[in-house]
C-alpha positions as CSV (number, residue, x, y, z in Angstrom):
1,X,181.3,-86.2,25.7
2,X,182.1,-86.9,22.2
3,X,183.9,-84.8,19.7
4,X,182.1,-82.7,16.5
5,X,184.2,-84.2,14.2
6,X,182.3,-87.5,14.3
7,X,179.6,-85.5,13.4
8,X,178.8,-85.4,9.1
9,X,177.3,-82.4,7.2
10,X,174.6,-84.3,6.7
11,X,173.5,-84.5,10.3
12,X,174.5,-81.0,10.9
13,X,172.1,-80.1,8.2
14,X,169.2,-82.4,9.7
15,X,169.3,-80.7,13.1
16,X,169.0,-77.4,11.7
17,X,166.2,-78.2,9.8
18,X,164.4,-79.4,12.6
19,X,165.4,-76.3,15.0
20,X,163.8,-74.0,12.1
21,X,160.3,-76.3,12.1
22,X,160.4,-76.0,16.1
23,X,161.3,-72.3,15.7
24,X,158.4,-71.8,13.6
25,X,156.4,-72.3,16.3
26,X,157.5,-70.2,19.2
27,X,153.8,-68.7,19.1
28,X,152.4,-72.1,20.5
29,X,154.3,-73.4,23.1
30,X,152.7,-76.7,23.4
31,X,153.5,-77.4,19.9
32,X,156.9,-76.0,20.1
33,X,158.4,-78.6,22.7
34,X,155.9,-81.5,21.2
35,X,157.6,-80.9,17.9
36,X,161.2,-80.4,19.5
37,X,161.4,-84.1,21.6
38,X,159.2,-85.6,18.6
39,X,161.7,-84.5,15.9
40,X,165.0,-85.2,18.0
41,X,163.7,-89.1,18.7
42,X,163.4,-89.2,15.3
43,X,167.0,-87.9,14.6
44,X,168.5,-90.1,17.2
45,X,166.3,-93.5,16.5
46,X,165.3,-94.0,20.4
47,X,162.0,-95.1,21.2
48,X,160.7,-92.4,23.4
49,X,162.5,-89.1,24.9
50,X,161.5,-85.8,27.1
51,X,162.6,-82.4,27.0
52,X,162.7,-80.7,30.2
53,X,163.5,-77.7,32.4
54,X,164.9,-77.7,36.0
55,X,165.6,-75.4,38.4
56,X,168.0,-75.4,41.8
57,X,169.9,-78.3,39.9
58,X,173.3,-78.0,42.3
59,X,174.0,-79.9,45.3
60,X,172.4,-78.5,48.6
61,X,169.9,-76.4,47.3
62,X,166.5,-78.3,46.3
63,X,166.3,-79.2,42.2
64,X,163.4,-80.0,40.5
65,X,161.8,-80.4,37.2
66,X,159.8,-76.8,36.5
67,X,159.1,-78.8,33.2
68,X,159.1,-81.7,30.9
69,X,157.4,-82.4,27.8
70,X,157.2,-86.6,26.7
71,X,157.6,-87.8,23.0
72,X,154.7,-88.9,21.7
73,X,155.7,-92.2,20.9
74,X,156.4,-93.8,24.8
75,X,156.3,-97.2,26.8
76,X,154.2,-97.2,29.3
77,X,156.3,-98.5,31.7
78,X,158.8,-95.3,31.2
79,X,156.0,-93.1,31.4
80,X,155.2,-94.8,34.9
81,X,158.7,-93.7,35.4
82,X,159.0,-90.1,34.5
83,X,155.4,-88.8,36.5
84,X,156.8,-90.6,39.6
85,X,160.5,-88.8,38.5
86,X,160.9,-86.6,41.6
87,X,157.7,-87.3,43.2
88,X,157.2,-91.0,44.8
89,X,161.0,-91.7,44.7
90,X,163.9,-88.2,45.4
91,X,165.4,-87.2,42.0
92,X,169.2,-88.4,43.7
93,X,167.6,-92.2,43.0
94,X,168.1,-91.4,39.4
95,X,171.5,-91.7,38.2
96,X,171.4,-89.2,35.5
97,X,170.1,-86.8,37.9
98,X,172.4,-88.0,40.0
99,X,175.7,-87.7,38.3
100,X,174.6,-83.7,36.9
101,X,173.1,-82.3,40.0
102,X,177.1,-82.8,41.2
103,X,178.5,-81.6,37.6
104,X,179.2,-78.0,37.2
105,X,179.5,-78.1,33.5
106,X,178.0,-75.9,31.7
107,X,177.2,-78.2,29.2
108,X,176.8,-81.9,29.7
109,X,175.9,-85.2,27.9
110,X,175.5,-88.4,30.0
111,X,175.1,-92.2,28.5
112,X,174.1,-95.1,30.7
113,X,177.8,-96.5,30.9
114,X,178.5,-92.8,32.4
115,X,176.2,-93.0,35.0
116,X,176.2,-97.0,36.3
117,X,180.3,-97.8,35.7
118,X,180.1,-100.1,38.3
119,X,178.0,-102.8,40.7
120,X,177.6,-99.9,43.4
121,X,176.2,-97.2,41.4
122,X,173.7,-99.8,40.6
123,X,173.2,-100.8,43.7
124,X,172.6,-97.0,44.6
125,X,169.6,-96.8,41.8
126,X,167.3,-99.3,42.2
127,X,164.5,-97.7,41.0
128,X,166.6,-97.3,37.7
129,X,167.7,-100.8,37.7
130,X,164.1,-102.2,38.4
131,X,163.0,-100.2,34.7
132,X,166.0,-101.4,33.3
133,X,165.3,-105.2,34.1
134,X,161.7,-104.9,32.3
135,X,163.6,-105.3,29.2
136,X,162.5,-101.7,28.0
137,X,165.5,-100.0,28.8
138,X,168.5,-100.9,26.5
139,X,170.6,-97.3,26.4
140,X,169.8,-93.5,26.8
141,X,171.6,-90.1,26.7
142,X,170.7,-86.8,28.8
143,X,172.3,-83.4,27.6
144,X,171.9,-80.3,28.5
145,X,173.3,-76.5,29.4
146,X,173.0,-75.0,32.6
147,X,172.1,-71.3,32.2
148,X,170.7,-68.6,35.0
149,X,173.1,-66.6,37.4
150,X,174.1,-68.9,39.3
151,X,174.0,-71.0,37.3
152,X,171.9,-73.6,39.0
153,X,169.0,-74.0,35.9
154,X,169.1,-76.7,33.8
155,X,167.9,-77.0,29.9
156,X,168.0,-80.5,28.1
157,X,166.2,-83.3,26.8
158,X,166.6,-87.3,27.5
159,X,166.7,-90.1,24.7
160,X,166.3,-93.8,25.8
161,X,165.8,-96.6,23.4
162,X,164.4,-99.5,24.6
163,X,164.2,-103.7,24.6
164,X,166.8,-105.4,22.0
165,X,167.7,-102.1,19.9
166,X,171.3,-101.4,20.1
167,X,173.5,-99.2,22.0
168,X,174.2,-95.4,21.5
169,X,176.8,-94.5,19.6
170,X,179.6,-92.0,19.9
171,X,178.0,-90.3,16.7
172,X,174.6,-90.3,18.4
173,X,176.4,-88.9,21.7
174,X,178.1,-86.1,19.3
175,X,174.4,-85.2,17.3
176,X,173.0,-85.2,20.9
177,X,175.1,-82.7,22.2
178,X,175.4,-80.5,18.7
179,X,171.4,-80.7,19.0
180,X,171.8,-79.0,22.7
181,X,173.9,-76.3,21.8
182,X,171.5,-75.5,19.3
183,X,168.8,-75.2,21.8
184,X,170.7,-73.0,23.8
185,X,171.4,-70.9,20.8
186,X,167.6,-70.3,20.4
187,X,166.7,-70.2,23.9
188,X,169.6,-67.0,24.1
189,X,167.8,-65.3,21.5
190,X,164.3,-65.9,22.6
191,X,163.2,-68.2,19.9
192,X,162.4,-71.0,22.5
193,X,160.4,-70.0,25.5
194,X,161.1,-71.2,28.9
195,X,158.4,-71.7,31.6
196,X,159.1,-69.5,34.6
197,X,160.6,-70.7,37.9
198,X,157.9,-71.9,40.0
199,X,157.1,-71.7,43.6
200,X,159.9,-74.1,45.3
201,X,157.5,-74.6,48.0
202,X,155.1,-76.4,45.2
203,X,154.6,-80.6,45.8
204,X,156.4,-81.8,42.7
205,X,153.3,-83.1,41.5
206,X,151.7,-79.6,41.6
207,X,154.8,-78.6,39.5
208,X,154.3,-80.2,37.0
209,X,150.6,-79.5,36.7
210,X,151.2,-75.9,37.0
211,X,153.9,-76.2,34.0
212,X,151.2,-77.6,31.9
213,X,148.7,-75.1,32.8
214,X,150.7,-72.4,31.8
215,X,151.6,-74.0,28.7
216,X,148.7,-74.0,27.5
217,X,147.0,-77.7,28.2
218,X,143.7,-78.7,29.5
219,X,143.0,-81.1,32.0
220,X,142.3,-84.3,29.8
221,X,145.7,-83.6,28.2
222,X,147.5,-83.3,31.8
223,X,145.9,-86.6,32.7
224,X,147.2,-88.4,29.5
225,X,150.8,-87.1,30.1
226,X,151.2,-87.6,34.0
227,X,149.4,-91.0,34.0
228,X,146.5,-89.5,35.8
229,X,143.3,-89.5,36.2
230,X,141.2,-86.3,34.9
231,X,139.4,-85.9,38.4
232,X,142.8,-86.1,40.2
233,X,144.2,-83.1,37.7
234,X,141.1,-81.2,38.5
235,X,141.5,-81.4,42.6
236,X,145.5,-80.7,41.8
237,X,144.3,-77.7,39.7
238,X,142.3,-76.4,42.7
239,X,144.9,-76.9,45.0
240,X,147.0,-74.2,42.8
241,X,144.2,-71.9,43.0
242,X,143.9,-72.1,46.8
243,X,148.2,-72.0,47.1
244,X,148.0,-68.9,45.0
245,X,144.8,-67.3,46.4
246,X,143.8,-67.1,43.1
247,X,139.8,-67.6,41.4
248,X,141.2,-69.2,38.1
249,X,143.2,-69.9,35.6
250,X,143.6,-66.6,34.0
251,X,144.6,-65.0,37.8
252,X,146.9,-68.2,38.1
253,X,148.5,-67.4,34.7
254,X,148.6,-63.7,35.4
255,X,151.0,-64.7,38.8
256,X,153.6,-65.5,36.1
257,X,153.1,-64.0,33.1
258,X,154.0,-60.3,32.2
259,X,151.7,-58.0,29.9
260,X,152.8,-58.7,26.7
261,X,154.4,-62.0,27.0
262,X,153.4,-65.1,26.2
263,X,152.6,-68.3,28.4
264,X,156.0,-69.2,28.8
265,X,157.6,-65.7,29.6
266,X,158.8,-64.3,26.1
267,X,157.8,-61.4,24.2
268,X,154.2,-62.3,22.2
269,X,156.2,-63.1,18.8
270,X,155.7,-61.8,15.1
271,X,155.8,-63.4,11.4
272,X,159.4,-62.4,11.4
273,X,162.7,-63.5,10.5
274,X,165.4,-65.5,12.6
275,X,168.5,-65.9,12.4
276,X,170.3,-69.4,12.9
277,X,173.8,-70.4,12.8
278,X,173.3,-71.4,9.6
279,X,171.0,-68.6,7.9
280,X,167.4,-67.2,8.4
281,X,164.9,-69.2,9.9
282,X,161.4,-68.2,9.0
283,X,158.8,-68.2,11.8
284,X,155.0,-67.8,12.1
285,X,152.4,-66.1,13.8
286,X,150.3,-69.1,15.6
287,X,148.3,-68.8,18.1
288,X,148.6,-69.9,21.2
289,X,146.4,-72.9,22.9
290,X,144.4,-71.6,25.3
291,X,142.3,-74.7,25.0
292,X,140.9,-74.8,29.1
């Protein structure tokens, strides 16, 4: 993990800026982590990112992805990739899940040279190696904090850049990880909403249907981000009504959601004030997408 000190004010002062725009829009969840993986693959000049949350992430329990949200600018051979992540080949094949799944940390940062050192790792990650052999893969980093009781849930986002762009560097490994504890920061004082834990029973593809469900997305939009078709997110949608012996998506959302809170499980903000680590950070009152 790098040091801060390779870090200059003037990045510092970049990826506060973007946590107060992504703050701003804690009232629209949807928006919130669009904005937040779209603004840090901007920061870190990688050509397409995700910013996720996962749950039972420890050895011998069962981890899985609760959520992820993809950049908007992507390959489509890496989104191939991330809607089979966990669902047509076990997360273990992965060697960024790999290598963190057996970390303790509390808060991790993970580059391609960490997690393939050697011929064997390789050889233990074909599926990895297969995407990196297109040509689209050149370097990526994953970071993020493990938080929870246990703690055993996981809060992070992945950069890759792709083809003949070059390698991370250790200043990109050190904004990376700055960028994370920032999360964390807003995530501890309720400025970034996380989706619930889900059913660990659930098919990982009903995960992450469920996740965009109660984020606020219709089915045309699920499609688009899973690589679906829109008649295969409806049937998965039914199947969550049926699992939940439930007659909709308002009952569905009800199964997770408190009175008061939002779709992701925080208190319905506000126009108010936040505080950052480096001042106030003013947020708005939008409303959420309940777009069906």
């Amino acid at each position: 993990m790098a040091s801060g000190n390779q870090l200059r004010q003037a990045d510092i002062v970049r990826v506060m800026r973007h946590m107060a725009d992504m703050a701003a829009l804690k009232n629209d969840a949807l928006a919130q982590r669009q904005v937040l993986i779209d603004g840090l693959n901007a920061l870190l000049g990688t050509d397409a990112g995700f910013f996720y949350v996962a749950d039972a992430w420890r050895p011998g329990c069962r981890p899985h992805f609760t959520s992820y949200t993809l950049s908007t600018q992507r390959d489509p051979v890496f989104l191939r990739y991330t809607s089979e992540f966990g669902v047509k080949f076990p997360l273990d094949e992965d060697p960024y899940c790999f290598q963190s799944i057996r970390d303790p940390r509390r808060v991790q940062a993970w580059t391609i040279r960490d997690v393939l050192p050697d011929r064997a790792a390789q050889r233990r990650h074909a599926n990895f190696i297969d995407l990196k052999n297109t040509g689209r893969f050149c370097d990526g980093i994953v970071s993020f904090f493990r938080t929870g009781p246990d703690p055993d849930r996981v809060v992070g986002f992945g950069l890759h850049r792709f083809g003949g762009s070059r390698n991370l560097s250790a200043r990109d490994v050190a904004l990376a990880t700055f960028a994370v504890s920032e999360i964390e920061h807003l995530v501890t004082r309720g400025h970034l909403a996380l989706v619930p834990t889900s059913a660990p029973d659930l098919p990982p593809r009903l995960r992450q249907v469920l996740d965009r469900l109660l984020a606020g997305s219709n089915p045309k939009r699920i499609a688009r981000e899973l690589d679906l078709s829109v008649w295969t997110v409806r049937e998965h949608i039914q199947r969550l009504y049926k699992h939940f012996d439930v007659n909709g998506r308002d009952e569905l959302t009800a199964r997770f959601i408190a009175p008061g809170e939002n779709a992701l499980g925080s208190a319905a903000a506000t126009p108010s004030a936040v505080q950052s680590t480096t001042g106030v950070i003013a947020t708005d009152g939008a409303r959420m997408n309940t777009d069906r």
